[in-house]
C-alpha positions in Angstrom: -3.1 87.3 14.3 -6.5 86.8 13.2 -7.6 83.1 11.9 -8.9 84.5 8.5 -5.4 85.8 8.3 -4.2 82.8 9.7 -6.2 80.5 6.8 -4.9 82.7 4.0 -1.6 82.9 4.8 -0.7 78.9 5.8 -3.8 77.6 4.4 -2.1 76.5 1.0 0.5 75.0 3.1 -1.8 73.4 5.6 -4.1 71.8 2.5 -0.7 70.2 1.0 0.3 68.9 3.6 -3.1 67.8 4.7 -3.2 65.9 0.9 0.3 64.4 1.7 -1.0 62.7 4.8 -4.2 61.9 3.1 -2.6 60.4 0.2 -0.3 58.6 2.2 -3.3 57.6 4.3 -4.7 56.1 1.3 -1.7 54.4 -0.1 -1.6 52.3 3.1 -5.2 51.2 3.1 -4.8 50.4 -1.1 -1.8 48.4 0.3 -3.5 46.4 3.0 -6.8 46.0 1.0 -4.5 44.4 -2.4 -2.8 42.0 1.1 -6.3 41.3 1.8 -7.4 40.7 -1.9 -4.3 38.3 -2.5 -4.5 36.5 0.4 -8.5 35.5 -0.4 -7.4 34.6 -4.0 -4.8 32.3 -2.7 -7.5 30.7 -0.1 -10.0 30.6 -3.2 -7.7 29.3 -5.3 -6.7 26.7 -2.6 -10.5 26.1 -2.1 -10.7 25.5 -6.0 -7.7 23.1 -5.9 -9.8 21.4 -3.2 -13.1 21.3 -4.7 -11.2 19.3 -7.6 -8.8 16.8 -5.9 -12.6 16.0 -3.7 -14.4 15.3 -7.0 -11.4 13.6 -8.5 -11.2 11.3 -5.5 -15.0 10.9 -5.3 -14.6 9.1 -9.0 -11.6 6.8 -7.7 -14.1 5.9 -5.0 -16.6 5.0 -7.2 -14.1 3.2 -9.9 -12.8 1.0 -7.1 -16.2 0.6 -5.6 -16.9 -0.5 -9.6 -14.2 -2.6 -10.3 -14.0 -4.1 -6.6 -17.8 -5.5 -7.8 -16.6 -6.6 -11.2 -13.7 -8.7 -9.8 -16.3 -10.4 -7.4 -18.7 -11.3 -10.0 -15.5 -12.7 -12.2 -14.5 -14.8 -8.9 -17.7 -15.8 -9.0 -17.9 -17.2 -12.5 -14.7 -18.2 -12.4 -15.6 -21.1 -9.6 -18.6 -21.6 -11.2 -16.6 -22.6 -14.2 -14.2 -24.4 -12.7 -17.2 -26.4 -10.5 -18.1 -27.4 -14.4 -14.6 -28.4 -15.6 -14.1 -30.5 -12.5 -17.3 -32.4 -14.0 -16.6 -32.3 -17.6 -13.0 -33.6 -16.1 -14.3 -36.4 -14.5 -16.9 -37.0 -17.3 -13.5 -37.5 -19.3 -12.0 -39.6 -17.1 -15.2 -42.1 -16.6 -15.4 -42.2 -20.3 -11.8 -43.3 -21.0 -12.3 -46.0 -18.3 -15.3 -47.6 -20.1 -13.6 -47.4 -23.4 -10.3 -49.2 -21.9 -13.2 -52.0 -20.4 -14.8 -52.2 -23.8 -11.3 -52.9 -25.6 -10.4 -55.1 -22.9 -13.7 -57.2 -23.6 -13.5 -57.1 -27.2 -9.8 -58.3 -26.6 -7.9 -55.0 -28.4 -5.2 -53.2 -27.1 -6.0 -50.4 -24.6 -6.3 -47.3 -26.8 -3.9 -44.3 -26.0 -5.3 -40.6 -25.5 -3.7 -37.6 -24.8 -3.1 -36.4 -22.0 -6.2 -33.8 -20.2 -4.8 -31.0 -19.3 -3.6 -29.9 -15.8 -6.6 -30.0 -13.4 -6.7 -27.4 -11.4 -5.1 -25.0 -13.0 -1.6 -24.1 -11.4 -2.1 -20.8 -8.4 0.5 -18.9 -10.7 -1.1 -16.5 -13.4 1.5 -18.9 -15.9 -0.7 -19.6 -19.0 -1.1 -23.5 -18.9 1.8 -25.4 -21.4 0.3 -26.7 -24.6 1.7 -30.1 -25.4 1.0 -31.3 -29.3 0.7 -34.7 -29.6 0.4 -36.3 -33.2 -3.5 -38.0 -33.4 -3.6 -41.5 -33.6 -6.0 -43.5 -36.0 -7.9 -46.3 -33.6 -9.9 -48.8 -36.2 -13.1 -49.2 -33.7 
């Protein structure tokens, strides 16, 4: 048996199954290479998810760097204020005193004010009681 005789007479049969194992052959590496493909979609779409929840956090870091500053500079103004109100308070105070001397020396009754209102202000964030107190008419 010749191999030109061979060839002609299994050749066909040869070439199929030849094709088979190729196209089998093929169907494995489409297989792995679609693995492969998914697998770096999942890792880029994982990096993606990444890239976001970074930038995301970035801007928190930022905001609270922001607003940490902006609660300083209202702590800051905030005992500055109060520096003033302790004066203005004690301004009030002095001033009630000399008006109590003056009716004493000018021989009136001592004049009623309201009250001031609570100095310092209570530690709670409680919004400070308004009282309402009817004016009174002093002839002077």
């Amino acid at each position: 048996m010749s191999v030109s005789h061979f060839i002609s007479e299994y050749g066909n049969l040869i070439m199929t199954a030849g094709a088979g194992v190729g196209g089998w052959c093929a169907n494995m590496m489409n297989g792995y290479l679609k693995a492969q493909r998914q697998k770096f979609d999942a890792g880029q779409q994982a990096l993606a998810i990444l890239d976001r929840a970074s930038e995301r956090d970035r801007q928190m870091d930022t905001l609270v760097a922001t607003m940490t500053l902006r609660v300083n500079d209202l702590m800051l103004l905030r005992w500055r204020l109060d520096d003033v109100m302790q004066e203005v308070y004690a301004q009030a105070i002095a001033a009630r005193m000399i008006i109590h001397e003056l009716d004493a020396q000018a021989q009136r009754i001592p004049r009623d004010f309201a009250p001031l209102p609570a100095y310092p202000l209570a530690a709670n964030n409680a919004p400070p009681l308004k009282t309402e107190q009817p004016e009174q008419a002093h002839d002077a």
